[in-house]
N, C-alpha and C positions, 0 to 999 in steps of 0.2 A: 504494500500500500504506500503511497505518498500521497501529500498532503499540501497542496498550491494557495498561497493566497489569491483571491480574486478581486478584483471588483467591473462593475458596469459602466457604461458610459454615463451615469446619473450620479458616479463619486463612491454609490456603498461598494465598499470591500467587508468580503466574508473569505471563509475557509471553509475548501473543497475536499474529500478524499478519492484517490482515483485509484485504479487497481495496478495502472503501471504508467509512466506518463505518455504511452502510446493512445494508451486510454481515454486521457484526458486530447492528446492532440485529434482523436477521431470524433470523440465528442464537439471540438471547438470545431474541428469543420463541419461536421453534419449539423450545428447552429442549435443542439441541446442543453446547452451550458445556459442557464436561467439565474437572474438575481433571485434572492429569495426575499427581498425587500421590496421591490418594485416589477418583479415577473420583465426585466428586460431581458432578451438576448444578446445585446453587447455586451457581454462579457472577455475579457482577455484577464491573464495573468498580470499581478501588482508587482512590485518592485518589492523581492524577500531578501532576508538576510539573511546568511549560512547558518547552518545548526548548527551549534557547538556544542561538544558534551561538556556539562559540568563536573564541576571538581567532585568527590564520594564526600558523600556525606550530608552535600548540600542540599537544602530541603527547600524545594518551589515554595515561593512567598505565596499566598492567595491569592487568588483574581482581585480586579478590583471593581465595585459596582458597575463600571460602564462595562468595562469587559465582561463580567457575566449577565447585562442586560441585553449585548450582543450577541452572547450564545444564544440567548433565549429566542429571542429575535429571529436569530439562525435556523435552530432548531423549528421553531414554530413554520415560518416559510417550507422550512424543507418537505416537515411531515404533510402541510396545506397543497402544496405543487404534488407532491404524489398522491394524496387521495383525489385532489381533482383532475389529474392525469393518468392516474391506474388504475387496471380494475380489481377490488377487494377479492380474493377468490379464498379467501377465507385459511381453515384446516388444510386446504387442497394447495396452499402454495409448493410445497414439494416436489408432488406430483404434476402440477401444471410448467413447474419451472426446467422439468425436464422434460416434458414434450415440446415445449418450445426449445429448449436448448439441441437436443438431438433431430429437431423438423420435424416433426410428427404433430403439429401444432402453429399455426401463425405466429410470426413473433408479437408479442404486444406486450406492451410495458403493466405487470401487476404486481401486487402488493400481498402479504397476508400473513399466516401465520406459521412458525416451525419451531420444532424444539429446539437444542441449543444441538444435539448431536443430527437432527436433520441439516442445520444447519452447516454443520462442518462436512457433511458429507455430500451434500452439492458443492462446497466449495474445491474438495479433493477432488470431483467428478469434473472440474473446473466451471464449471457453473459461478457468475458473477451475483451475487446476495449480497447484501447490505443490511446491517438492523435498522430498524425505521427509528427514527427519535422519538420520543416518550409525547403522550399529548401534553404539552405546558401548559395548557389552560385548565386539565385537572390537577395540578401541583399545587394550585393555591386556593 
């Protein structure tokens, strides 16, 4: 996995994860790559700074309110764009994620549910799965 900052031709910048950055380059050309702030498709890559590992021992400071009003934000948009763009298929994600992945099934973009070991085992089958982000608007 990696991990792109984004933003839109409209200023917001968020953070993407993509499964390789070939991924992400197929996505920016076929024009999938969506704000989650404002649903633009101008989306391109922000200006990042290299990772650096820290020193052992050192313990991440906490976010701080803006930065986790922008997860939430994040979050929120992401889960919104996929229910309004996929379709729910419920217990049957598994099985439906592998008749589309082997052809035996239209591709179309769906959503739904799997255990944590369904899950890994689409992803060994190399099947592309994603957890959905949590609803934020039941968190509070």
């Amino acid at each position: 996995m990696i991990a792109y900052n984004l933003n839109c031709a409209k200023g917001h910048e968020f953070e993407a994860w993509f499964s390789s950055s070939s991924a992400y380059d197929e996505q920016e050309k076929a024009h999938k790559l969506v704000c989650p702030m404002c649903n633009s498709r101008k989306v391109g890559k922000a200006v990042m700074a290299p990772a650096l590992s820290s020193t052992v021992g050192k313990q991440k400071s906490e976010p701080s309110p803006d930065e986790m009003r922008k997860m939430r934000q994040f979050m929120t948009g992401l889960r919104k764009y996929v229910e309004e763009n996929a379709e729910d298929v419920g217990e049957k994600f598994p099985e439906e994620a592998r008749k589309i992945h082997y052809g035996e099934m239209e591709e179309r973009p769906i959503y739904g549910r799997a255990t944590l070991e369904e899950a890994a085992d689409l992803v060994e089958e190399g099947i592309d799965v994603a957890p959905l982000p949590p609803d934020m608007s039941e968190a509070n």
